[in-house]
C-alpha positions in Angstrom: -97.9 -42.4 -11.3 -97.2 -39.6 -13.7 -94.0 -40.7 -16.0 -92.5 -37.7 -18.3 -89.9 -38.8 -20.3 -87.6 -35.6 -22.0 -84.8 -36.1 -24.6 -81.8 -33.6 -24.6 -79.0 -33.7 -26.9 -76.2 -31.9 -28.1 -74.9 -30.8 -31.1 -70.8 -30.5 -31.9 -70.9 -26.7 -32.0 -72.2 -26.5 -28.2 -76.1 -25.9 -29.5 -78.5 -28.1 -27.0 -82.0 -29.0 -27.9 -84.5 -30.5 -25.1 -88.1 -32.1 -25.8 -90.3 -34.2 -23.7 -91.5 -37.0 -26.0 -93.9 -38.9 -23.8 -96.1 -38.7 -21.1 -98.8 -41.1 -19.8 -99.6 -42.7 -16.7 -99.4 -45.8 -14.5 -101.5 -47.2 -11.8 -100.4 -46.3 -8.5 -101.7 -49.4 -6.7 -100.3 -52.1 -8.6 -100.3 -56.0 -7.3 -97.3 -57.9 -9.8 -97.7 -55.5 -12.6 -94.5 -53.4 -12.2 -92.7 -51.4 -15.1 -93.3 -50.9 -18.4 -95.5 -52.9 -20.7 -94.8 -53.8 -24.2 -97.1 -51.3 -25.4 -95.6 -48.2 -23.6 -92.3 -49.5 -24.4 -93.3 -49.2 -28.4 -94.4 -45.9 -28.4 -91.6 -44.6 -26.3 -89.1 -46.2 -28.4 -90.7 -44.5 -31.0 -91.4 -41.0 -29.9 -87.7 -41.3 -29.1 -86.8 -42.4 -32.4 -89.1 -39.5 -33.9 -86.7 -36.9 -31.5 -83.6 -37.9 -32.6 -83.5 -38.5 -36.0 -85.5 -34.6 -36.5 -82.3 -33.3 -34.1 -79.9 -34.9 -37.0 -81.7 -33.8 -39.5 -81.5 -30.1 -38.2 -77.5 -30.5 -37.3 -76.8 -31.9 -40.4 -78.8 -29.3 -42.7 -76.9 -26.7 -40.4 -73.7 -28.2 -41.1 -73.8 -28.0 -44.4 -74.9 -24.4 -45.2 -71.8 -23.6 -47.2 -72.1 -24.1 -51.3 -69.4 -26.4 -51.8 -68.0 -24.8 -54.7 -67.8 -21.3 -54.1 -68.0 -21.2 -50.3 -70.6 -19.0 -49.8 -74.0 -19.5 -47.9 -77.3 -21.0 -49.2 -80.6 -20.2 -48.6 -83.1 -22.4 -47.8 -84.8 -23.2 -51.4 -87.8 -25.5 -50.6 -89.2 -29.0 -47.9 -89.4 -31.6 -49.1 -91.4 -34.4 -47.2 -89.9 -37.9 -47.0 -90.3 -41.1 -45.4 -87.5 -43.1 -43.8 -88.4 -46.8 -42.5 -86.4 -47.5 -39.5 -86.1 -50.0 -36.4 -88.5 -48.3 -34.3 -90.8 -47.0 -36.7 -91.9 -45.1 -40.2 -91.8 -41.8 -40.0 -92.4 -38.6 -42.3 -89.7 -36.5 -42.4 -89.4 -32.8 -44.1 -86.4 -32.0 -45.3 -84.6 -28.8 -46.3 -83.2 -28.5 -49.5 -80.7 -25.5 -50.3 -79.9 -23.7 -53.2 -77.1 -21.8 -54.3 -76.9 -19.3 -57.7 -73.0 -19.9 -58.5 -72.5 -20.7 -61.4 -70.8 -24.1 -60.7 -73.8 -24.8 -58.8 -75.7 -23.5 -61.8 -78.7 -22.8 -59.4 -79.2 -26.4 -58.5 -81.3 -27.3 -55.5 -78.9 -29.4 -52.8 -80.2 -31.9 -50.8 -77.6 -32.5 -47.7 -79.5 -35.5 -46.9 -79.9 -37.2 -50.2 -77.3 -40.3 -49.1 -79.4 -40.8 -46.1 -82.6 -41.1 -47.6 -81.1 -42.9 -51.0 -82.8 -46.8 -50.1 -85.4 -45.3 -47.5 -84.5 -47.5 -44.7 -81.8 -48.0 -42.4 -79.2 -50.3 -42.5 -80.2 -51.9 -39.3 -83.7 -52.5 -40.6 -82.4 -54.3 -43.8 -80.2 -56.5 -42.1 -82.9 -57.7 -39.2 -85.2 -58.2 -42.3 -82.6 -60.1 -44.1 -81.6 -62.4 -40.9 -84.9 -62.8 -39.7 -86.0 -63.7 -43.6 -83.1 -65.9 -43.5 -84.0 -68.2 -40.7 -87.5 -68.2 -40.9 -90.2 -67.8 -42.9 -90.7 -64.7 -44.7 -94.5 -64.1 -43.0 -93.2 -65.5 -40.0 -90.1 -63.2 -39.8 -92.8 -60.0 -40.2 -95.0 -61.2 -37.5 -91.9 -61.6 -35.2 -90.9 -57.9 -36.2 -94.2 -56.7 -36.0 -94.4 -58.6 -32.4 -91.5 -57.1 -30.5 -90.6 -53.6 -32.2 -92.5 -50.6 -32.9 -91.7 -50.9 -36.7 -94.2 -50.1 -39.2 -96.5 -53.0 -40.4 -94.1 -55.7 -41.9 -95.1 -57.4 -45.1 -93.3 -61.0 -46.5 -92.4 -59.4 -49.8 -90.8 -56.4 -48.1 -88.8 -58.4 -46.3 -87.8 -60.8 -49.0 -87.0 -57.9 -51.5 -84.8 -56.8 -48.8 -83.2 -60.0 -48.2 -82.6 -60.3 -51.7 -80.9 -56.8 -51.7 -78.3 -57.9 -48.8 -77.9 -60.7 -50.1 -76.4 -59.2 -53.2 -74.6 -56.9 -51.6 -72.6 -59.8 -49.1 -71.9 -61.4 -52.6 -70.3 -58.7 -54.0 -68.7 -57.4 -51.2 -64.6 -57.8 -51.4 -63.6 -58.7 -47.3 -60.3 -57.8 -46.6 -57.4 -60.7 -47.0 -56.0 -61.8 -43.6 -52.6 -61.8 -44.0 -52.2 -64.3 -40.8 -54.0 -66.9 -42.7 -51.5 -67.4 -45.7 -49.4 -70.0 -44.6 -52.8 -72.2 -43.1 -53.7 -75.0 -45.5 -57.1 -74.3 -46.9 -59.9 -77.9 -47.1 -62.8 -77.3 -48.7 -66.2 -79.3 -47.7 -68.6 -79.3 -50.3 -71.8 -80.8 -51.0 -75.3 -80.1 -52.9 -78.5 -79.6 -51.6 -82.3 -80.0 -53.5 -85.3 -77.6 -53.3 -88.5 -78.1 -54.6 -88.9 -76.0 -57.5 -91.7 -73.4 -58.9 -94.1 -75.0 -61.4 -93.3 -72.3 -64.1 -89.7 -73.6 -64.4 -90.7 -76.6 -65.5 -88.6 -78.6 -63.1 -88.8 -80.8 -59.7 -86.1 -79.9 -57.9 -83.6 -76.9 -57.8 -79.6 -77.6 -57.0 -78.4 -75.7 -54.1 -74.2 -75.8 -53.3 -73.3 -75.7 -50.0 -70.5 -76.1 -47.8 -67.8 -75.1 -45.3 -63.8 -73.3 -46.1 -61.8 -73.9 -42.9 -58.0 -73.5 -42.1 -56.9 -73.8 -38.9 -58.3 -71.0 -37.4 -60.8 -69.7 -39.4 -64.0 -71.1 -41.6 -66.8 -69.8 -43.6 -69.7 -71.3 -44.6 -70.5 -71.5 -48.5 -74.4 -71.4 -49.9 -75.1 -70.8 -53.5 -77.5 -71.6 -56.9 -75.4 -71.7 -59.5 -78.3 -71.1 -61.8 -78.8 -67.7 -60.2 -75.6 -66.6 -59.2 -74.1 -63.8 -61.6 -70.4 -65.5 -61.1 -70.3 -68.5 -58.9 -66.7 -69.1 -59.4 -66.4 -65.3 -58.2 -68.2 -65.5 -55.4 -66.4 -68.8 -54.2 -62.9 -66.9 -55.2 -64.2 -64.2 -52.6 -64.3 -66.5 -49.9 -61.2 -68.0 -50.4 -59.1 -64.7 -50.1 -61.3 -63.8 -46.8 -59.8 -66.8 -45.8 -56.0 -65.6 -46.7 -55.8 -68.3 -48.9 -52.5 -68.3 -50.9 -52.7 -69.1 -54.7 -49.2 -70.8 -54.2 -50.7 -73.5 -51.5 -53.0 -76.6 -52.9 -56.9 -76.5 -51.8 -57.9 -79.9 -50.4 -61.6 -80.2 -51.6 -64.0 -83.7 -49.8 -66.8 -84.2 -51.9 -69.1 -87.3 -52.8 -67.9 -87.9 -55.9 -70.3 -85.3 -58.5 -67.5 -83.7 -60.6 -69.2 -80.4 -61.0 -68.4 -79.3 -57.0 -64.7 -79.4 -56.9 -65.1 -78.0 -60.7 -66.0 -75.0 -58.9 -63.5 -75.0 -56.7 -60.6 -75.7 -59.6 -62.4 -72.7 -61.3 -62.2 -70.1 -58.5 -58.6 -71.3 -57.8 -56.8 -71.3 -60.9 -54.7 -73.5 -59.7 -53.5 -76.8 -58.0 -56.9 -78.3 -56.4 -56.3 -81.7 -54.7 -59.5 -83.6 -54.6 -60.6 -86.4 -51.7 -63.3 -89.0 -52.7 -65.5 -89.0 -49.0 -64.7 -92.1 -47.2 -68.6 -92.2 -46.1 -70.2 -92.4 -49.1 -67.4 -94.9 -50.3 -68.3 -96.8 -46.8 -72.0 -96.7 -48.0 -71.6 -98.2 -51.3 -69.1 -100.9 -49.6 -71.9 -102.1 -46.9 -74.5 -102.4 -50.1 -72.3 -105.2 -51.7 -71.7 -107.0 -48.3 -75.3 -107.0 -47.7 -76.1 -108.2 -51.1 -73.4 -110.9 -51.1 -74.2 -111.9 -47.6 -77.9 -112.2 -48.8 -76.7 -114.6 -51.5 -74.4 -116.8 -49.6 -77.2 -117.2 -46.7 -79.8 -118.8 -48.9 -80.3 -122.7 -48.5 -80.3 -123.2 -52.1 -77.0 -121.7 -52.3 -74.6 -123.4 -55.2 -71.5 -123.5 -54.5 -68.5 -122.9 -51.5 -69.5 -119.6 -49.7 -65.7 -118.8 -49.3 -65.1 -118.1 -53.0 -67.7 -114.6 -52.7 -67.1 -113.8 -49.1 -63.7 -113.7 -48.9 -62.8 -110.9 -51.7 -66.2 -109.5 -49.8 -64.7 -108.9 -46.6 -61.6 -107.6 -47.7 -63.0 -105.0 -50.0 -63.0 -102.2 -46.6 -60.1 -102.9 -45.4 -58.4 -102.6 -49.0 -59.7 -99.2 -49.4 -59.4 -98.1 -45.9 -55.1 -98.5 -46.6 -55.4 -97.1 -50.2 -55.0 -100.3 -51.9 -57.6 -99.0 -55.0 -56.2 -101.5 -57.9 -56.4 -104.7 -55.5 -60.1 -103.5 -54.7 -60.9 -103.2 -58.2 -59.2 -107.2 -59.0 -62.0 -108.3 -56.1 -65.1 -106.4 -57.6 -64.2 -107.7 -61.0 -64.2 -112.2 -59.6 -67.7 -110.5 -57.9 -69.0 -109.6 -61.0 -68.1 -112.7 -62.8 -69.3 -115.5 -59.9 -72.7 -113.5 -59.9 -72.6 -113.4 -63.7 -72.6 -116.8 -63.9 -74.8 -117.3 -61.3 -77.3 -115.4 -62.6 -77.3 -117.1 -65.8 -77.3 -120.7 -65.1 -78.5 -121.0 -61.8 -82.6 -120.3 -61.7 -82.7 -120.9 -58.2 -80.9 -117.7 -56.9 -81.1 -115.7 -60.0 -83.0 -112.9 -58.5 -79.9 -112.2 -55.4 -77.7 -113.1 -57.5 -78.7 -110.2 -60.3 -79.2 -108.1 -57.3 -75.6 -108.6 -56.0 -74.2 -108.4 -59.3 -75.4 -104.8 -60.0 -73.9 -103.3 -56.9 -70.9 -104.7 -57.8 -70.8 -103.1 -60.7 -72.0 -100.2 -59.3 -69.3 -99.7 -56.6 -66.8 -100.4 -59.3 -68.0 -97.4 -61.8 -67.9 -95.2 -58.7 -64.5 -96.1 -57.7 -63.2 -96.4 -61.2 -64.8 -92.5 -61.9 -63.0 -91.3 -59.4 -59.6 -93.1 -59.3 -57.9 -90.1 -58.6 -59.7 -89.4 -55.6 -58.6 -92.2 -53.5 -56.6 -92.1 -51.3 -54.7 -94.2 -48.1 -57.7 -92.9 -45.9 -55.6 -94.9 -42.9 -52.4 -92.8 -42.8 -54.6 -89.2 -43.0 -57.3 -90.6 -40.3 -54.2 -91.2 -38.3 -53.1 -87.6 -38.3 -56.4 -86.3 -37.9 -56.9 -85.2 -41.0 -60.7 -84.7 -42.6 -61.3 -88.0 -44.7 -65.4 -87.3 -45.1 -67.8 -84.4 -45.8 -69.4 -84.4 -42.2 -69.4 -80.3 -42.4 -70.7 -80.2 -46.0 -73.6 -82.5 -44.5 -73.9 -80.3 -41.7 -74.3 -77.7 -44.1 -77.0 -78.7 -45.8 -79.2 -79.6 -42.7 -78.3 -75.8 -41.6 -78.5 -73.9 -45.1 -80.8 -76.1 -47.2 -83.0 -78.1 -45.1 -83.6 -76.1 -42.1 -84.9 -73.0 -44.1 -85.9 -74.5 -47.6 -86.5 -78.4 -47.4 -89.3 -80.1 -48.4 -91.1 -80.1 -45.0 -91.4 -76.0 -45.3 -94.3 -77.2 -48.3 -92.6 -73.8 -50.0 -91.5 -73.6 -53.9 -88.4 -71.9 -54.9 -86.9 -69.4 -57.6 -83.3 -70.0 -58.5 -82.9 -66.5 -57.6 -84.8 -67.1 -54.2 -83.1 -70.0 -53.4 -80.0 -68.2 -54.2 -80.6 -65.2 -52.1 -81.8 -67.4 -49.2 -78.5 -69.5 -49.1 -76.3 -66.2 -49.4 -77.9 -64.7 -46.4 -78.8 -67.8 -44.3 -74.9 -68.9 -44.3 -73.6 -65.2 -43.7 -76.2 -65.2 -40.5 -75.1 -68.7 -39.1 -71.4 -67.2 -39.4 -72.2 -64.3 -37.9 -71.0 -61.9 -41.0 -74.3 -59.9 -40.8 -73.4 -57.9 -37.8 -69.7 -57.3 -39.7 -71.4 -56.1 -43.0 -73.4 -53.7 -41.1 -70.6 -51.4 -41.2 -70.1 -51.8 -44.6 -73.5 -50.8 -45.3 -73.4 -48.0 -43.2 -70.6 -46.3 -44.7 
């Protein structure tokens, strides 16, 4: 079978242009091997890619023939040869440049396609480079390129670089408020991630924030280094107002307790933050003194009546469930003293007893640090309000662990880890497809 495959466009003024950009030949007698193959499917995407982008070129240096400052026409001063990366391949282009002898023009050469050519690639190809970079591997997201396009050969640092470049851009972009959202509440999830860091920066682990805006309609996903982010607290102030978040409204921010996450938040708000203390890590801390106490109370050698710990033991979740912070705080502190005196006069059981008595005083620095943050978790599970930082957990399996945890044996920059978090959380929401337009303008 002989297959001839022609390209015919059309300019606006009426002008039509037809080329044949292929031809080749398939078996006739074929047993299950119908259609294209990926091969021939390559080079027609590119021979077609080729066609089109010379037929632009040609409309658009014909379009712009007239000197725009004193009208009249310009000749053709010079080619000049340049290469533009796209989807479906690299190509070398020549390109008129005109010239006009006005003397605003001042007999400078004009280059109608200078804002096409400005980065050398296409928006599309940035933004597959930066989503692909973003969810895998940066070798892996070449090969994958390389595998299924008719792209030029794809290199890791390419696309990291551009990754890096887009991811930039989406921080600095200024999305449009939604005036819908204002009257939503706003709740904030937000949590922090760790990445294994390069040797040169003379540190283990790098600290990556994550998390998840949501009103009632709307969320957005949050990933950031604050070591390598030019303005954190702008970037987080961005997302609010693409949120249609009203300065006059409180932000509900569920974090674990660290006071430098809703810091940020109070930061980019300026305002009234209202911070919740996440009922699962209080939950956590709770079941490590009922295990310890339990452990205590259970041993044979055991001095003493096992009401006087278990009691105040039991109690301790319930208390906090309802809100009941300063009653909690009276039980903790006749833990601390039985298992202080246990401790120190009883041999037998000093070990548990030491044991218990440190995670009592544990729990009661965390809940004492963050007083303010408690709250009758009861009455807002009731209403179906967020009491934990589920999403910001979610979070950090999807942004921190999934692309840069410690299983992926990689090292990170702050300004690597940075970009990836920027780009990996616009992907997973979907706001690479939307940028594209922004780009492209």
């Amino acid at each position: 079978m002989d297959v001839r495959i022609n390209v015919e466009t059309t300019t606006e003024a009426g002008e039509k242009r037809k080329q044949q950009i292929i031809r080749f030949k398939l078996p006739g007698q074929c047993h299950g091997d119908l259609g294209l193959k990926l091969e021939h499917s390559k080079v027609l995407l590119a021979q077609l890619q080729l066609a089109i982008i010379q037929h632009q070129i040609e409309e658009i240096s014909d379009a712009s023939r007239s000197c725009p400052c004193c009208g009249r026409t310009m000749p053709i001063h010079d080619y000049r040869t340049r290469v533009l990366d796209t989807l479906f391949g690299r190509f070398p282009l020549r390109v008129p440049r005109r010239k006009c002898f006005c003397r605003r023009g001042k007999g400078g050469s004009l280059s109608p396609l200078s804002q096409v050519f400005r980065d050398r690639v296409t928006p599309e190809l940035k933004l597959l480079q930066a989503e692909m970079g973003a969810r895998h591997s940066f070798r892996e997201a070449a090969r994958i390129l390389e595998t299924f396009l008719p792209c030029a050969k794809q290199h890791n640092t390419t696309v990291r670089n551009r990754l890096g470049k887009v991811a930039k851009a989406i921080a600095d972009e200024a999305p449009p408020i939604c005036e819908s959202q204002k009257s939503h509440p706003l709740t904030v999830f937000i949590d922090g991630a760790h990445v294994r860091c390069r040797p040169e920066y003379q540190k283990r682990h790098l600290d990556v924030v994550v998390g998840k805006k949501e009103t009632h309609e709307m969320c957005r996903r949050l990933g950031l280094s604050p070591q390598a982010a030019t303005s954190p607290v702008s970037q987080i102030r961005r997302d609010l107002d693409a949120l249609g978040w009203d300065e006059r409204r409180p932000i509900t921010v569920i974090s674990d307790g660290k006071a430098a996450l809703p810091n940020l938040i109070r930061n980019a708000a300026r305002g009234k933050v209202r911070h919740i203390l996440d009922w699962w890590h209080i939950s956590m801390r709770v079941k490590h003194v009922e295990n310890a106490i339990s452990g205590l109370v259970q041993r044979k050698d055991f001095p003493g009546t096992t009401a006087i710990l278990m009691t105040p033991v039991e109690s301790l979740r319930w208390n906090l469930w309802h809100g009941k912070a300063q009653t909690v705080g009276t039980h903790l502190q006749w833990l601390m003293d039985d298992c202080a005196r246990l401790a120190k006069y009883d041999l037998a059981v000093r070990d548990q007893a030491q044991r218990a008595l440190s995670r009592c005083q544990y729990l009661h620095s965390y809940l004492a640090n963050n007083r303010g943050s408690l709250i009758n978790y009861g009455w807002r599970y009731r209403r179906g309000l967020p009491i934990s930082t589920s999403r910001a957990e979610g979070c950090v399996d999807d942004i921190g662990n999934a692309r840069m945890g410690k299983r992926r044996r990689m090292r990170w920059s702050p300004e690597g880890a940075h970009n990836v978090a920027v780009a990996r959380a616009a992907a997973l929401d979907g706001r690479l497809t939307v940028f594209d337009t922004t780009m492209a303008a």
